[in-house]
Structure formats: structure tokens, C-alpha cells
VODRENVO-423633 format. One record per residue: x, y, z of N, C-alpha, C, O in turn; residue number from 1. Coordinates in nm, 2 decimals, decimal comma. Example, Ala and Ser with C-alpha at 12.3 -4.5 7.8 and 13.67 -1.06 7.14 Angstrom:
% residues 2
   n.east   n.north     n.up   ca.east   ca.north    ca.up   c.east   c.north     c.up   o.east   o.north     o.up   resi
     1,32     -0,57     0,78      1,23      -0,45     0,78     1,32     -0,33     0,78     1,42     -0,33     0,85      1
     1,28     -0,22     0,71      1,37      -0,11     0,71     1,29      0,00     0,79     1,34      0,11     0,80      2
% end
This chain:
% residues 194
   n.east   n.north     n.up   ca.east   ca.north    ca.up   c.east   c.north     c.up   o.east   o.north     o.up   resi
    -5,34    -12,37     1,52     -5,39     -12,24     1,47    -5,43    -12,15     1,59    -5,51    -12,20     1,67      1
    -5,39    -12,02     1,60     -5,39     -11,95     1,70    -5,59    -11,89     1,68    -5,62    -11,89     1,57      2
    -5,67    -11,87     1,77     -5,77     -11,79     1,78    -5,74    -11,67     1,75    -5,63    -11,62     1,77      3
    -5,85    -11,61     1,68     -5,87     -11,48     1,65    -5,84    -11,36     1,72    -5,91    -11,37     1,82      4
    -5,77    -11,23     1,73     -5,78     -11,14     1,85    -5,88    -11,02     1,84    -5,91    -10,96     1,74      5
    -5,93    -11,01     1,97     -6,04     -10,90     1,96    -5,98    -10,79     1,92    -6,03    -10,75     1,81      6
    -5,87    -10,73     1,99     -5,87     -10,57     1,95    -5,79    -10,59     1,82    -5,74    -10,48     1,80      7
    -5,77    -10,65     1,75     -5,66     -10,68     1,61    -5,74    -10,75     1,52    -5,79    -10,85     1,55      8
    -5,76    -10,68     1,40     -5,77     -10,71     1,29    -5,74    -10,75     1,16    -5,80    -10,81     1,07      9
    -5,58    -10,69     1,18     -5,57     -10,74     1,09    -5,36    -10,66     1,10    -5,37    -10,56     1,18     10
    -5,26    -10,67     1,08     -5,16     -10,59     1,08    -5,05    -10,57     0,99    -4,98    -10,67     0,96     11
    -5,03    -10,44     0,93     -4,91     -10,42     0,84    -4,81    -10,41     0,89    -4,82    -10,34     0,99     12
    -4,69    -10,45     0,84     -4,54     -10,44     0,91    -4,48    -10,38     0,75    -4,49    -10,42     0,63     13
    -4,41    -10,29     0,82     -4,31     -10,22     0,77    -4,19    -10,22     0,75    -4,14    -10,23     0,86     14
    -4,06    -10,21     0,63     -3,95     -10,26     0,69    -3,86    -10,12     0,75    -3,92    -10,01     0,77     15
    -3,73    -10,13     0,77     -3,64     -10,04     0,81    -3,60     -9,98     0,68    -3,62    -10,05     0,59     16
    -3,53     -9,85     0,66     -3,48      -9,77     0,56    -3,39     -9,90     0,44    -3,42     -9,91     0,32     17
    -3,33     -9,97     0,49     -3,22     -10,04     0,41    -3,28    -10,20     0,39    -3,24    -10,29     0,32     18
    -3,41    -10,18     0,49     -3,49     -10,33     0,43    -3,59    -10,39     0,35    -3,66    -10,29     0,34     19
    -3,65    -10,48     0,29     -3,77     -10,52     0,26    -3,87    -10,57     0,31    -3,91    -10,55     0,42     20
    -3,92    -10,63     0,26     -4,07     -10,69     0,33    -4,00    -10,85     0,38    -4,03    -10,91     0,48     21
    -3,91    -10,89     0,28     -3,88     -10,98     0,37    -3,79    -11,03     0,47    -3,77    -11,15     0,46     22
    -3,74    -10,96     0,55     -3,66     -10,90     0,67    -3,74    -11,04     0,73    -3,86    -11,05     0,75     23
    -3,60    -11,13     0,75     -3,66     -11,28     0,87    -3,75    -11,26     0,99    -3,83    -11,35     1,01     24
    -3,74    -11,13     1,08     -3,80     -11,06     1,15    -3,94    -11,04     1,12    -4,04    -11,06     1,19     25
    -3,95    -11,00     1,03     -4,11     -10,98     0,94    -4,22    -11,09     0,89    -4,34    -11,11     0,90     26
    -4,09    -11,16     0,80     -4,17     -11,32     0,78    -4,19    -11,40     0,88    -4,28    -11,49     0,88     27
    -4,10    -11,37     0,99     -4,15     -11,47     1,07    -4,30    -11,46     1,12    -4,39    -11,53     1,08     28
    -4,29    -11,29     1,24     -4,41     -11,27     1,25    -4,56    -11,32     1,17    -4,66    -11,38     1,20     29
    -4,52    -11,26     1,09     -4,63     -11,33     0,96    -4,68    -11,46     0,97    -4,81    -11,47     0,98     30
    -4,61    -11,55     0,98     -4,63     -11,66     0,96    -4,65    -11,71     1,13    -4,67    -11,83     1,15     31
    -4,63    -11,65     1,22     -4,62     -11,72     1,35    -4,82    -11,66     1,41    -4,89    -11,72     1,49     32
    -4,85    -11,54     1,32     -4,92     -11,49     1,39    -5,11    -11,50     1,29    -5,22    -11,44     1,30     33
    -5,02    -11,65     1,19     -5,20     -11,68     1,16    -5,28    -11,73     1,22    -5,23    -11,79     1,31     34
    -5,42    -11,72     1,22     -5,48     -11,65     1,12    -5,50    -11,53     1,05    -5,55    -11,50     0,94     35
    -5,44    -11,45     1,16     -5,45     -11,33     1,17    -5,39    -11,25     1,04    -5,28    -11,26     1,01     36
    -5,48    -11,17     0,97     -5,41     -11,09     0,84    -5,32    -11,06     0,91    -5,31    -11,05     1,03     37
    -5,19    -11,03     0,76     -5,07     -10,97     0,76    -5,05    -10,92     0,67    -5,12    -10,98     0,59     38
    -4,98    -10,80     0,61     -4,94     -10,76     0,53    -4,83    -10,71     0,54    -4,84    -10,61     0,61     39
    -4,68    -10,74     0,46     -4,57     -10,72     0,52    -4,56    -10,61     0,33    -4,60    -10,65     0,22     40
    -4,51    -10,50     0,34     -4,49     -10,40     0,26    -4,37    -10,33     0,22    -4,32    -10,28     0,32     41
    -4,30    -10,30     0,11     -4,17     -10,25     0,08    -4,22    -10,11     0,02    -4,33    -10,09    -0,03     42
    -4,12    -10,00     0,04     -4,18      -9,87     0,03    -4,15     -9,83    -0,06    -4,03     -9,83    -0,07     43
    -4,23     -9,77    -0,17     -4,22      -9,71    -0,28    -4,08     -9,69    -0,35    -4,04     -9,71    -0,46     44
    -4,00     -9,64    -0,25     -3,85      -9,61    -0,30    -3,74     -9,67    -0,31    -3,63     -9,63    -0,35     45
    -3,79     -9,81    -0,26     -3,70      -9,94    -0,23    -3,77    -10,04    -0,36    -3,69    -10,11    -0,43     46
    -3,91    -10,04    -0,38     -3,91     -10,08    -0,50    -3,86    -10,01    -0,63    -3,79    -10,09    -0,71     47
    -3,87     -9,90    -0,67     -3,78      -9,86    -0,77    -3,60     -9,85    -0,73    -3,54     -9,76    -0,77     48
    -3,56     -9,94    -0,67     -3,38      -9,94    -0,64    -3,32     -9,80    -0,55    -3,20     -9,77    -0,54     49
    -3,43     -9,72    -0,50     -3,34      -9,59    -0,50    -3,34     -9,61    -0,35    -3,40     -9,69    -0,27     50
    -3,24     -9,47    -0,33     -3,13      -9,54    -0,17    -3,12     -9,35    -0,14    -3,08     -9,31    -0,25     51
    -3,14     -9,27    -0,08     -3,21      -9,31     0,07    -3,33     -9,30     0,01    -3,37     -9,30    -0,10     52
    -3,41     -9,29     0,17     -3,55      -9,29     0,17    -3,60     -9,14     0,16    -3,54     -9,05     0,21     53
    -3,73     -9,12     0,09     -3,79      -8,96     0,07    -3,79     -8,90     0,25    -3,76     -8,97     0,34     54
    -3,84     -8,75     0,25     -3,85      -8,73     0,38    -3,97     -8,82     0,42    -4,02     -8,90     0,35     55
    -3,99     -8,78     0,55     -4,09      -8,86     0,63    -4,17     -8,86     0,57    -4,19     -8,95     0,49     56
    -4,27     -8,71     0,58     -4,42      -8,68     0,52    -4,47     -8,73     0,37    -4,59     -8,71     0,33     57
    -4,38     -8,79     0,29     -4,39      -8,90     0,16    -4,44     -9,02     0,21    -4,53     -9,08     0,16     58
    -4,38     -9,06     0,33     -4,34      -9,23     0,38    -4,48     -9,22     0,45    -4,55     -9,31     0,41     59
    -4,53     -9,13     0,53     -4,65      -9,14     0,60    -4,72     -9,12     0,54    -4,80     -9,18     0,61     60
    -4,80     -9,09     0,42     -4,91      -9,08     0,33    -4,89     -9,19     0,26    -4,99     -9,21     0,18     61
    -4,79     -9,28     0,26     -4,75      -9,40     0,20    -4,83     -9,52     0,28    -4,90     -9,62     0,25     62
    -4,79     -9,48     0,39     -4,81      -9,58     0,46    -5,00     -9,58     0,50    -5,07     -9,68     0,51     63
    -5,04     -9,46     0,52     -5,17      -9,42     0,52    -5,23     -9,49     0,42    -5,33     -9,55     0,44     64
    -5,17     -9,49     0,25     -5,29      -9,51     0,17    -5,27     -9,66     0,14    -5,33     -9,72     0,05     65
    -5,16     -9,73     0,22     -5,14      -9,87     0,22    -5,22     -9,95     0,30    -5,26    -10,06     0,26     66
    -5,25     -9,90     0,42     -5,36      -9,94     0,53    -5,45     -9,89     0,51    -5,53     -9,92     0,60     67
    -5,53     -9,80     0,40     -5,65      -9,83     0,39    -5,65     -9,93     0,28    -5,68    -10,04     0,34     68
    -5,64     -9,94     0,19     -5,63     -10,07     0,08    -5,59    -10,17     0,12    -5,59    -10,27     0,06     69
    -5,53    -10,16     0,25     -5,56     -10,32     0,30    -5,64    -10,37     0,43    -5,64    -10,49     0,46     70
    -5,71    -10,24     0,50     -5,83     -10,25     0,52    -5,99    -10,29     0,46    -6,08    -10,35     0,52     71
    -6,00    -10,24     0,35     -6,05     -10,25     0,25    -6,05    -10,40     0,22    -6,13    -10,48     0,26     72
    -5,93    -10,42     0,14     -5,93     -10,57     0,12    -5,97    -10,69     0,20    -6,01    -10,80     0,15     73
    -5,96    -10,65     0,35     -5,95     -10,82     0,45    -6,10    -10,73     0,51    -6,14    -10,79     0,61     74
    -6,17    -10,64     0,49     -6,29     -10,62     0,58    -6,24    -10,55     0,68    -6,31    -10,61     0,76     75
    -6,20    -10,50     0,73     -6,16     -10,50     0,89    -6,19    -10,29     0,94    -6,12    -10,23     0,86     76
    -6,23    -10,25     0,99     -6,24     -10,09     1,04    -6,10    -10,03     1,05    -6,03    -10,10     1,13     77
    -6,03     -9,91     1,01     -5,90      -9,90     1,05    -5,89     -9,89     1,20    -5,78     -9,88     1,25     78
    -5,97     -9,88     1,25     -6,00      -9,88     1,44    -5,92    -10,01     1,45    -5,83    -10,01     1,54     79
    -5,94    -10,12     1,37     -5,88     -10,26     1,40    -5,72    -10,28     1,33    -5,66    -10,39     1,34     80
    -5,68    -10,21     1,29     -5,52     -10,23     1,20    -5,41    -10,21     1,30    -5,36    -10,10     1,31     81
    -5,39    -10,28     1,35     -5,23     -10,27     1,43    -5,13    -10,26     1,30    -5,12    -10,34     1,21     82
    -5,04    -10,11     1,32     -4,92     -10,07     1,27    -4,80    -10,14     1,34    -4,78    -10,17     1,46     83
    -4,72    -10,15     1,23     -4,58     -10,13     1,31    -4,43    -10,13     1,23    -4,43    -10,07     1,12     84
    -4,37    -10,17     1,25     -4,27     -10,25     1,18    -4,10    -10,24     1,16    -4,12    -10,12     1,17     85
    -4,00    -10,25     1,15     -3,86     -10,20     1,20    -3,85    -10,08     1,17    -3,89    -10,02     1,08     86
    -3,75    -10,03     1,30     -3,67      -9,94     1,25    -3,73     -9,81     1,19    -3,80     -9,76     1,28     87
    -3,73     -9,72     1,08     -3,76      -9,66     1,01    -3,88     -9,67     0,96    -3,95     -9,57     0,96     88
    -3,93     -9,79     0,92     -4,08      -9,84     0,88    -4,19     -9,84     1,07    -4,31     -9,83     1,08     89
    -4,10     -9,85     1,15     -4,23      -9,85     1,26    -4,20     -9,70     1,31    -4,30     -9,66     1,36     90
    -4,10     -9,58     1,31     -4,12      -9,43     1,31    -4,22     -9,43     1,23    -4,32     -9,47     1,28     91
    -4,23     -9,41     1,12     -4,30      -9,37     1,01    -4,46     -9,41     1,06    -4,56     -9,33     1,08     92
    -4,45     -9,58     1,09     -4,60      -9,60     1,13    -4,69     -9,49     1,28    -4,79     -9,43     1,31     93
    -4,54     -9,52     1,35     -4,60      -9,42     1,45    -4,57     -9,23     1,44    -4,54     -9,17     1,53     94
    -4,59     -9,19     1,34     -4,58      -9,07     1,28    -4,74     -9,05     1,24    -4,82     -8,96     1,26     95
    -4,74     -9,18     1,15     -4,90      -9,16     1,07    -4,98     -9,15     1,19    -5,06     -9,06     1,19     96
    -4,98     -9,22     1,32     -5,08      -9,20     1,43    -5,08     -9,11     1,47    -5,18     -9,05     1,48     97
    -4,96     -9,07     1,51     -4,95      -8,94     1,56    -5,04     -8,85     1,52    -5,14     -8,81     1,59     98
    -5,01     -8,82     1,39     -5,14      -8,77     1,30    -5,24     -8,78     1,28    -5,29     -8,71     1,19     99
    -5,31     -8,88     1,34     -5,47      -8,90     1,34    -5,51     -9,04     1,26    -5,62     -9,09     1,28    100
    -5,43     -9,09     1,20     -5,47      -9,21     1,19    -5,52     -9,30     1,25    -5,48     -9,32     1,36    101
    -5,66     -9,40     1,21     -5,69      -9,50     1,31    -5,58     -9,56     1,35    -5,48     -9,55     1,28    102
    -5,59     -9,63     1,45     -5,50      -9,80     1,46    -5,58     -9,84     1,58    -5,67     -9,79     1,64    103
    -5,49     -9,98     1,61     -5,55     -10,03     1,74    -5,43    -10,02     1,83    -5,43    -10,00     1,95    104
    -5,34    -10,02     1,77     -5,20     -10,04     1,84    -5,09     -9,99     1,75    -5,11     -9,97     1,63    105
    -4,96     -9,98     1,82     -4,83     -10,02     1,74    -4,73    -10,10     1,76    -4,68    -10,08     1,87    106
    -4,65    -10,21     1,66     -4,56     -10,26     1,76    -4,47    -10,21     1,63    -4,49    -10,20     1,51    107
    -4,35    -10,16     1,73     -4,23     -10,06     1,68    -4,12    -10,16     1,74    -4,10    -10,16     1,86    108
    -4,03    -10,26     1,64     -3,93     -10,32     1,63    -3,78    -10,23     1,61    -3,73    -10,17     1,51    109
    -3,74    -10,25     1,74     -3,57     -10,18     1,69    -3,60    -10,02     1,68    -3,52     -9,96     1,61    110
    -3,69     -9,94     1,74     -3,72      -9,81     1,74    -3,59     -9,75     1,68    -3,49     -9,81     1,70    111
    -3,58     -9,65     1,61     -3,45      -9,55     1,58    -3,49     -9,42     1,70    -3,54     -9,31     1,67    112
    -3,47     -9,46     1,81     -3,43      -9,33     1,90    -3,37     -9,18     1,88    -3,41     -9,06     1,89    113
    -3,27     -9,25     1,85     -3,15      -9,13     1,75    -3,08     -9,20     1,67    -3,10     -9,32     1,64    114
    -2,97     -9,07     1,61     -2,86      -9,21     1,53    -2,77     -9,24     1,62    -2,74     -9,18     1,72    115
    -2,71     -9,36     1,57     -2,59      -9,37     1,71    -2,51     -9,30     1,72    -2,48     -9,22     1,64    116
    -2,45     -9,32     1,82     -2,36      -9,17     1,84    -2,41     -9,05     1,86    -2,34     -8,96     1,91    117
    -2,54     -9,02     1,80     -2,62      -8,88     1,86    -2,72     -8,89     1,94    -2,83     -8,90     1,90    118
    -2,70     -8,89     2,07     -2,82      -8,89     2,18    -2,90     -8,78     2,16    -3,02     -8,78     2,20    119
    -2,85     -8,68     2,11     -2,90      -8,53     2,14    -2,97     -8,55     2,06    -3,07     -8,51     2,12    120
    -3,03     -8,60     1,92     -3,10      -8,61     1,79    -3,20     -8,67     1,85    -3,17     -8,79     1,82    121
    -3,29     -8,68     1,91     -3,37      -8,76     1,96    -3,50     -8,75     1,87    -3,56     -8,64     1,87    122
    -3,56     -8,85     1,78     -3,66      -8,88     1,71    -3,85     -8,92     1,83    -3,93     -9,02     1,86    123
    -3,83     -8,80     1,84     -3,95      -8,78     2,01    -4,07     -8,70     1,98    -4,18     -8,73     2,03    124
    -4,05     -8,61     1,89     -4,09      -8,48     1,91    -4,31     -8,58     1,90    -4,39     -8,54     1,97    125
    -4,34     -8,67     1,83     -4,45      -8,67     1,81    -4,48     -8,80     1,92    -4,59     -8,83     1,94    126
    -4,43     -8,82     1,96     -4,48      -8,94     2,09    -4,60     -8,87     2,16    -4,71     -8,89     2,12    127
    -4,58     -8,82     2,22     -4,69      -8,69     2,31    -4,83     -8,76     2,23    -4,93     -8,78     2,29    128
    -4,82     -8,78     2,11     -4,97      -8,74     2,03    -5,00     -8,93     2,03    -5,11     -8,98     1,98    129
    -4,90     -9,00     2,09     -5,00      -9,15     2,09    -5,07     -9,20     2,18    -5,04     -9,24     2,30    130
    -5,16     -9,21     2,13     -5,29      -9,27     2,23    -5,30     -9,37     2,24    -5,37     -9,40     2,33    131
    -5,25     -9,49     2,19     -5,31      -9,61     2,10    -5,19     -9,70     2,19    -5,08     -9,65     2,22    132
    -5,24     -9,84     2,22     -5,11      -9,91     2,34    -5,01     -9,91     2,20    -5,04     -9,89     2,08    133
    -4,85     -9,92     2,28     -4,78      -9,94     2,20    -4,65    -10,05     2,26    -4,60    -10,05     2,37    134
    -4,61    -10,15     2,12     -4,48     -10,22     2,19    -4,38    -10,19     2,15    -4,37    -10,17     2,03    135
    -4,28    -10,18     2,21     -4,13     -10,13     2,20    -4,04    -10,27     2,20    -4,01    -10,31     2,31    136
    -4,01    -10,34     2,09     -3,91     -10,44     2,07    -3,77    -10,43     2,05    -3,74    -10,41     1,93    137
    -3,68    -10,43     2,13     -3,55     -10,41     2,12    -3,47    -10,44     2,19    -3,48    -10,44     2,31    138
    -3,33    -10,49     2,11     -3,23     -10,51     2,14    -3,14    -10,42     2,28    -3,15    -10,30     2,28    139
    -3,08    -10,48     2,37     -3,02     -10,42     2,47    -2,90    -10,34     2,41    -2,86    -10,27     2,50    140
    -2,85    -10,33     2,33     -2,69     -10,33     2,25    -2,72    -10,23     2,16    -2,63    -10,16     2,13    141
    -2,86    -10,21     2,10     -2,86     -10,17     2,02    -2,87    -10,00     2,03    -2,95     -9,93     2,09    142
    -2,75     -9,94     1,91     -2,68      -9,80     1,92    -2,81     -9,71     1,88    -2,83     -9,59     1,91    143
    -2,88     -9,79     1,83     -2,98      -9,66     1,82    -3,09     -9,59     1,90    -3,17     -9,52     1,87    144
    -3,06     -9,64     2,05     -3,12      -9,63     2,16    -3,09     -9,73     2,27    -3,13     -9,84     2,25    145
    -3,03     -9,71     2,37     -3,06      -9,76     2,49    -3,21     -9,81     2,59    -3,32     -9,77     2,58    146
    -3,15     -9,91     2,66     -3,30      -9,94     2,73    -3,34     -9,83     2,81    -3,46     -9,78     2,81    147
    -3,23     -9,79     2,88     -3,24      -9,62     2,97    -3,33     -9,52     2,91    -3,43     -9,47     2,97    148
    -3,26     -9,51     2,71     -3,30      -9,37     2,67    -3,45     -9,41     2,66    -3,54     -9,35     2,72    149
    -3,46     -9,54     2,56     -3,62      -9,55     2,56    -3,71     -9,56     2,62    -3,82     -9,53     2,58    150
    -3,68     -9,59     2,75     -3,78      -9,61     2,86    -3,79     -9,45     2,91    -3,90     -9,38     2,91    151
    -3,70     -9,41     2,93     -3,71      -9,25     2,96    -3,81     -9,16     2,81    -3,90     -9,07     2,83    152
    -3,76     -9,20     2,71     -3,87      -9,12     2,59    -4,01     -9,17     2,59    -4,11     -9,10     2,56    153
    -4,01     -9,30     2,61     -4,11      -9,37     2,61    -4,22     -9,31     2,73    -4,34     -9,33     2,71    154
    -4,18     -9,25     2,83     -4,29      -9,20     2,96    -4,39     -9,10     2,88    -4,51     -9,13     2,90    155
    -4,37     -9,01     2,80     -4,43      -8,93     2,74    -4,55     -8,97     2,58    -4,60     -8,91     2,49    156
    -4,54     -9,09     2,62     -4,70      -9,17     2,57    -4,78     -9,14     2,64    -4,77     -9,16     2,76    157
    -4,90     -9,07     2,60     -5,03      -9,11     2,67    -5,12     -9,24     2,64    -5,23     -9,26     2,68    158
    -5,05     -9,32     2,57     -5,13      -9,46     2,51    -5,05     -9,57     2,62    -4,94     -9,54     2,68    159
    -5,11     -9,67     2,64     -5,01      -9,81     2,75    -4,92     -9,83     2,61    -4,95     -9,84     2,49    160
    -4,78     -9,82     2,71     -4,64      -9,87     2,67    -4,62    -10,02     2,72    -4,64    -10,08     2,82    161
    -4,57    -10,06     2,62     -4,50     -10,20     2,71    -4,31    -10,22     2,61    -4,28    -10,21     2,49    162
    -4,27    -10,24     2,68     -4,14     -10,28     2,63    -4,06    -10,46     2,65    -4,02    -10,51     2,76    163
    -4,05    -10,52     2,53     -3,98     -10,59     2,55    -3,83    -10,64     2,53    -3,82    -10,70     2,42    164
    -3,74    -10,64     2,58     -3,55     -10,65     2,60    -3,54    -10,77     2,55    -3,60    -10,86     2,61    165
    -3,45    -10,81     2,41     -3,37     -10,87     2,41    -3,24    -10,83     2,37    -3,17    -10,77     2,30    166
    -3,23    -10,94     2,50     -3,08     -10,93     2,57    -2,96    -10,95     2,54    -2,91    -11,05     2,59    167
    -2,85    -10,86     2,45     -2,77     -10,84     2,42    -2,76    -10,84     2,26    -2,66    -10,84     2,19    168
    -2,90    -10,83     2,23     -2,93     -10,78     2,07    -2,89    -10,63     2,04    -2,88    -10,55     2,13    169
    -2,85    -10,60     1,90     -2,79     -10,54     1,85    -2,96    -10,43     1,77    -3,08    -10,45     1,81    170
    -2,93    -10,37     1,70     -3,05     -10,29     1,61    -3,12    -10,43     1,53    -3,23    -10,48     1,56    171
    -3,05    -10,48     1,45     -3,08     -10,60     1,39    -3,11    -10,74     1,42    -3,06    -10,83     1,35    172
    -3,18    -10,78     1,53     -3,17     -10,88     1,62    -3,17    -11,01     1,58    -3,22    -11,10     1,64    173
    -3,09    -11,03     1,44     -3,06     -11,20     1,42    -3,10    -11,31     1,52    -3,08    -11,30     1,64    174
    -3,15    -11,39     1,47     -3,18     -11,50     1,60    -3,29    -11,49     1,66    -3,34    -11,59     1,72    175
    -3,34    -11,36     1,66     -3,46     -11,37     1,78    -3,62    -11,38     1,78    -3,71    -11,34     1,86    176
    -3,64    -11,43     1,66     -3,70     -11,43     1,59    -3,81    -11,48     1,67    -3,89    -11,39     1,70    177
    -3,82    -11,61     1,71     -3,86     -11,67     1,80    -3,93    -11,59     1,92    -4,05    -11,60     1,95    178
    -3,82    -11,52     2,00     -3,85     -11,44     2,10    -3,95    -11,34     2,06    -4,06    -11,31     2,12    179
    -3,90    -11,29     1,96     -4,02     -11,10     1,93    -4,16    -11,21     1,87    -4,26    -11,20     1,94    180
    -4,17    -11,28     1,78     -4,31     -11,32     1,74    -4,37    -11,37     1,89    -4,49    -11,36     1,90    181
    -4,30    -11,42     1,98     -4,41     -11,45     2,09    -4,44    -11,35     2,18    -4,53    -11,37     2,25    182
    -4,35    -11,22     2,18     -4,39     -11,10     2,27    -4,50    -11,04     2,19    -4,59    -10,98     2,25    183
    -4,50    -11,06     2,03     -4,57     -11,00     1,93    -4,69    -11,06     1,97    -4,78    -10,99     2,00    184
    -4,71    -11,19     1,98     -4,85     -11,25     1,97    -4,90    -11,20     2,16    -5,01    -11,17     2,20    185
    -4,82    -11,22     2,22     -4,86     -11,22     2,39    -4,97    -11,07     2,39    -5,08    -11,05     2,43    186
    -4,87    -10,97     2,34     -4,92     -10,83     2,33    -5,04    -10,83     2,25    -5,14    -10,78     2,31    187
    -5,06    -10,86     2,14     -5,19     -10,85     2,03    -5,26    -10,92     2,13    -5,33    -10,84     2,18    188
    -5,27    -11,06     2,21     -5,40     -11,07     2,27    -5,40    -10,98     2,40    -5,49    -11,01     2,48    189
    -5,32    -10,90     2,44     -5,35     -10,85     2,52    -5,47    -10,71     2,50    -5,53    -10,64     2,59    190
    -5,47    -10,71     2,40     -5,52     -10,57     2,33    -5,68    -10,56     2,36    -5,76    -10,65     2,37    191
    -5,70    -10,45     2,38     -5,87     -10,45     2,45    -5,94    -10,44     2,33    -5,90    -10,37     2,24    192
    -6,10    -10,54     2,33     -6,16     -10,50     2,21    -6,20    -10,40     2,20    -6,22    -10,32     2,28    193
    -6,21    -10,39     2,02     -6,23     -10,25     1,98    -6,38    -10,26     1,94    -6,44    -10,16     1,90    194
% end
């Protein structure tokens, strides 16, 4: 059983537009990163069957009144809630910061940069506004951002960035499960107490 982390109290993971809570990537974490609360969450519109997802500003007040009720629940200050979660689910999380949400951190799995094939679409405009450390998990392959583009969008944090490459992963990084829960856990104790 792993020790407790100072700056982490507790963390929600989110899935991608087309996923659920139980995305192998998600459970794993979960389970790699006890004791430590987890709460892994499917989004309002995915539990009623419906396909696409509402605009953002639905998903972020979603995701806001999900982290407090599960602040609430485990004790913990939202100063202490590390966000994150694939894809579409970790935009969203790092949207709500942007916006003033507490957190302690974010880890953002498989970032959606742009869509593929559109470099110019770049999903940026709120980065500027993160304070808060943040981890970038992603595949080398993967079309929805390059290591180039992200590291290049990524300069424009004012919160510590850290990024970790796996190598020759796709958006959906099958297999790596292994790899991201231990960058996952290395980063959370890296985190300064809150």
C-alpha cells in the first residue's frame, strides 16, 4: 500500500467524449493509486445513451458540481482534488480551472490538441489561465496532437508542466497502462503540500 500524498487528496478522472468510467486506463489508475481516493465518473450524457457530448460550459459545471460532492464526501478541501482524465474529460477538467476552480493539479491523458487533421483548430485559448502543476500523458502517434505541437502549446502555462511520451502510442494508448499509472503516481508525489 502506497503512503499517503501531501499535495493530493483525493482525485477524479474523467472519461473521453466516446468513453466511460471504465476505460482500462482509468481503472487501472484507480486501483494502482490506493489509498488514495478516486473517483472515476461518466458524464451526464453518456449516462442517458445520447452521442455527442453538450457544449463545453454544460460539461464544466458538470464536472464542478461533481468535485464538490466528492470533496464533501472523502473530507478533503478542493485546494486538495487533483483533476484530470482522457481526452475530452481532461479539456473539460482543465477548462473548469481555468475558470477558477480549486485543484491541486491536473493530469490530462491523451490531451485533444486539435482534431486530427486540423492543426489550425487548436484547443489553447484557456491554458494562459493554469496555475496549478499540470501532467500531459501521451501517446507519440497520437493524431490529436504531436509531441512538437504540445510541448510548443504547453509553454504558455504559467503552472509547472511536466509531460510524459509514450512511445509509439496512438490517442488510445492500449497496453500502457502500466506505464501512465506509474508516471501518474511519480507526479502526485511530486506535488507540493497544500
Amino acid at each position: 500500500m502506497r503512503p499517503t500524498i501531501p499535495g493530493a487528496g483525493g482525485l477524479l478522472l474523467t472519461p473521453g467524449a466516446g468513453g466511460s468510467r471504465d476505460h482500462p486506463v482509468l481503472a487501472a489508475l484507480d486501483r494502482a493509486l490506493t489509498p488514495l481516493p478516486v473517483e472515476r465518473i461518466d458524464f451526464d450524457y453518456r449516462k442517458a445513451g445520447r452521442r455527442p457530448p453538450p457544449r463545453a460550459p454544460k460539461l464544466v459545471a458538470e464536472v464542478v458540481e461533481r468535485a464538490s460532492g466528492f470533496c464533501d464526501r472523502v473530507g478533503i478541501a478542493p485546494e486538495r482534488l487533483v483533476l484530470g482524465g482522457r481526452s475530452m474529460g481532461g479539456r473539460i477538467c482543465s477548462m473548469a480551472v481555468a475558470e477558477g476552480m480549486a485543484s491541486a493539479g491536473l493530469i490530462l491523458l491523451s490531451y485533444p490538441l486539435h482534431p486530427p487533421g486540423k492543426p489550425d483548430k487548436l484547443r489553447t485559448e484557456h491554458l494562459v489561465d493554469l496555475a496549478v502543476p499540470c501532467l500531459f500523458v501521451s501517446g507519440t502517434r497520437d493524431p490529436f496532437g504531436s509531441p512538437r505541437e504540445l510541448e510548443s502549446a504547453t509553454r504558455s502555462i504559467p503552472g509547472p508542466v511536466t509531460h510524459c511520451w509514450l512511445d509509439g502510442a496512438g490517442h488510445d494508448p492500449k497496453g500502457c497502462e502500466t506505464e501512465i499509472s506509474e508516471a501518474v503516481d511519480a507526479w502526485l508525489d511530486s506535488l507540493p503540500p497544500v
